[in-house]
C-alpha beads as a LAMMPS data file, in Angstrom:
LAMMPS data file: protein, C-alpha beads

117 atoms
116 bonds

1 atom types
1 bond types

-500.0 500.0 xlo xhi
-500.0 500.0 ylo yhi
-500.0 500.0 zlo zhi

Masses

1 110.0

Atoms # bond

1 1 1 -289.805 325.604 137.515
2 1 1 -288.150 327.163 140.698
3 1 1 -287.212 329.704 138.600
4 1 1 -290.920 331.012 137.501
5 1 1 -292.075 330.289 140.908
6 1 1 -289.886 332.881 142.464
7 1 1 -290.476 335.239 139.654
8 1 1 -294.152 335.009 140.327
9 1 1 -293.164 336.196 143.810
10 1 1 -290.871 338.927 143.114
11 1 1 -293.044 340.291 140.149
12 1 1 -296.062 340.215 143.379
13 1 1 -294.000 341.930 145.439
14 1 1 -293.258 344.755 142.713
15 1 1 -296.779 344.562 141.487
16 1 1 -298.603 345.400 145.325
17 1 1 -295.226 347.449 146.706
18 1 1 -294.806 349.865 144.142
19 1 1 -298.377 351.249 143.375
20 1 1 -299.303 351.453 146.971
21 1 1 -295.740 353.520 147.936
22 1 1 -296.828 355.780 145.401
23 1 1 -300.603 356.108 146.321
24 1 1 -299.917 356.272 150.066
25 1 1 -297.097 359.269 149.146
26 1 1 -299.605 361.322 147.114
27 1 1 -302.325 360.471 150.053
28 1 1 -299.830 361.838 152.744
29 1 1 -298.723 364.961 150.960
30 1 1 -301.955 366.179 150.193
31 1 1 -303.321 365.300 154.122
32 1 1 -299.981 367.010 155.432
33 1 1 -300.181 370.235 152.873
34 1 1 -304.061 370.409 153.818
35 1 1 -303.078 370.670 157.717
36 1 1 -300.211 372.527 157.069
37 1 1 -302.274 375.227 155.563
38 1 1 -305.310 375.093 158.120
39 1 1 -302.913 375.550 160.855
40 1 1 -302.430 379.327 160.939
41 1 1 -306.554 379.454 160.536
42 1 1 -306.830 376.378 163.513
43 1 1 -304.380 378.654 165.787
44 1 1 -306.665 381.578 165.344
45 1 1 -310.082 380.253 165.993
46 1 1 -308.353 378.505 169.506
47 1 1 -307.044 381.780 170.476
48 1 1 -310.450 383.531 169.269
49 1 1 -312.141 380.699 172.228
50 1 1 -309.286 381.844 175.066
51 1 1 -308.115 378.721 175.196
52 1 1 -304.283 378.676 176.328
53 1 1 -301.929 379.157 173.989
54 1 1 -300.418 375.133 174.624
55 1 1 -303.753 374.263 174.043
56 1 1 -303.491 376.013 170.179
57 1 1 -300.414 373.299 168.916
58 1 1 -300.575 371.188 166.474
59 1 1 -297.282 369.696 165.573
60 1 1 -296.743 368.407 162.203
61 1 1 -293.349 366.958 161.146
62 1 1 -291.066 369.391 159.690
63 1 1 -289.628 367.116 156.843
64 1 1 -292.993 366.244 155.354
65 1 1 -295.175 363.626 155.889
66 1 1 -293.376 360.268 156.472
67 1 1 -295.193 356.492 154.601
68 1 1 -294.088 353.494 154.813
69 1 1 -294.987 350.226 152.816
70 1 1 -294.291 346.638 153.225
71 1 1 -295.412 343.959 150.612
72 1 1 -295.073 340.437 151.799
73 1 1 -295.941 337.725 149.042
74 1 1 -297.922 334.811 150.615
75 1 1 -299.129 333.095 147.308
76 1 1 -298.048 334.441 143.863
77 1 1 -300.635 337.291 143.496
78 1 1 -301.612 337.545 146.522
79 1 1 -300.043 339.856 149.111
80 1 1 -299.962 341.031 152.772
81 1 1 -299.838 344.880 151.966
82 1 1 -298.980 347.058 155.784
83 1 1 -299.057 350.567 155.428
84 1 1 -298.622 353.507 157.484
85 1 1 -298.428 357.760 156.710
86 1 1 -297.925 360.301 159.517
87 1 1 -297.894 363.980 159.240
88 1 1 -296.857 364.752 162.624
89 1 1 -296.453 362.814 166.124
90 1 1 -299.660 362.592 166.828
91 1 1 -301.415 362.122 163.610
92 1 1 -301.207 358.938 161.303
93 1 1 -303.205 355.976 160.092
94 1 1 -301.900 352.486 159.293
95 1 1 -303.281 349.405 157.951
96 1 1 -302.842 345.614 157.239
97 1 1 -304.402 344.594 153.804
98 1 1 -304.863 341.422 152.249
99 1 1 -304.142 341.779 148.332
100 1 1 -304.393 340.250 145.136
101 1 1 -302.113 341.529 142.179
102 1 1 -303.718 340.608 138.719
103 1 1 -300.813 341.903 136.739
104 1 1 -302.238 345.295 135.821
105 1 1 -303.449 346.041 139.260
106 1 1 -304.676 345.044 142.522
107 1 1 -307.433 344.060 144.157
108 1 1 -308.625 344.660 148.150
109 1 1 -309.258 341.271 149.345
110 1 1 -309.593 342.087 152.782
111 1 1 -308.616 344.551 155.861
112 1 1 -306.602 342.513 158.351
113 1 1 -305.793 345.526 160.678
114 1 1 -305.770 348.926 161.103
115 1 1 -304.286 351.659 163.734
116 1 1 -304.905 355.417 163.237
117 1 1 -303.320 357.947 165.921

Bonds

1 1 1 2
2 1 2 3
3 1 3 4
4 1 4 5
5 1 5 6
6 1 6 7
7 1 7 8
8 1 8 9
9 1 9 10
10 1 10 11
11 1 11 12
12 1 12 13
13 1 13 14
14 1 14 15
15 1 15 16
16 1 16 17
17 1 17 18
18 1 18 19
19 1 19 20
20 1 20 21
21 1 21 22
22 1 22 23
23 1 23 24
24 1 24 25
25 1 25 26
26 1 26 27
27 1 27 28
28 1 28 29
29 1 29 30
30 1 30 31
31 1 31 32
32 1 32 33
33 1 33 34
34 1 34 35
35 1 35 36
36 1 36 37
37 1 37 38
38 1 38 39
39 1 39 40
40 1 40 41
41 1 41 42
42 1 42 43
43 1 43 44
44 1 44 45
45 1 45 46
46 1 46 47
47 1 47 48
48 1 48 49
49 1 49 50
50 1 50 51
51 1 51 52
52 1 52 53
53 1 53 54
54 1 54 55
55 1 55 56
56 1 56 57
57 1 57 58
58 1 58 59
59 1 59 60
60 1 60 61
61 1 61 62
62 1 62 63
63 1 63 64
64 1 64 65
65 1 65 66
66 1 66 67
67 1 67 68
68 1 68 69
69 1 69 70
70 1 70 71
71 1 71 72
72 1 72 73
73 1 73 74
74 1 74 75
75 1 75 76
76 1 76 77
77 1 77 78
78 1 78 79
79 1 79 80
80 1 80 81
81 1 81 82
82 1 82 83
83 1 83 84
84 1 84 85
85 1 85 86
86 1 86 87
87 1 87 88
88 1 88 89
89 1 89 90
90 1 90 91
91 1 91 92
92 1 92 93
93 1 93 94
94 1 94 95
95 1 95 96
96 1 96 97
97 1 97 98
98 1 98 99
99 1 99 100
100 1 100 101
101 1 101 102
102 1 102 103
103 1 103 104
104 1 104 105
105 1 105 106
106 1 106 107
107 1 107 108
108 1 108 109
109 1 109 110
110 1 110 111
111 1 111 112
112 1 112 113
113 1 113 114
114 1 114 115
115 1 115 116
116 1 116 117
């Protein structure tokens, strides 16, 4: 019994975790390669305003876009799901969900938080 009880929990934590790493890593990659190639364009149109050249940065992280992903089984099948991507220092977007894992997906139950810089 013990057994399939923490099997339920580990097969949640698998079930949430691993299609929201992946999601959130697409999501972040195509944010960070759309910035990355607006940025020559953004510098341009700053400079075209005479606005000083500090003012004309954008920093984006020179590794890529970092994500990060946390599942936390409360019940089996359901999940706390925290997220967070950033494509530079000042740019990023994170999130507390409430989730429920049906075996061949998930489902949003609810949005328990959310922080976007």
């Amino acid at each position: 019994m013990a057994l399939a009880v923490v099997s339920l929990y580990g097969a949640t934590f698998l079930g949430t975790w691993y299609p929201a790493r992946s999601a959130l890593g697409a999501k972040a990659e195509a944010i960070y390669e759309r910035h990355r190639l607006a940025l020559p364009a953004w510098r341009l149109r700053c400079q075209e305003r005479g606005l000083p050249p500090e003012a004309c940065v954008t920093y984006l992280h020179e590794d890529g876009p970092g994500y990060s992903v946390l599942s936390l089984p409360v019940l089996p099948g359901i999940a706390v799901l925290s997220t967070f991507w950033s494509i530079g220092p000042l740019f990023g977007h994170g999130s507390t969900d409430l989730v429920l894992w049906y075996g061949f997906g998930t489902i949003h139950l609810a949005q328990l938080g959310e922080s976007v810089s």
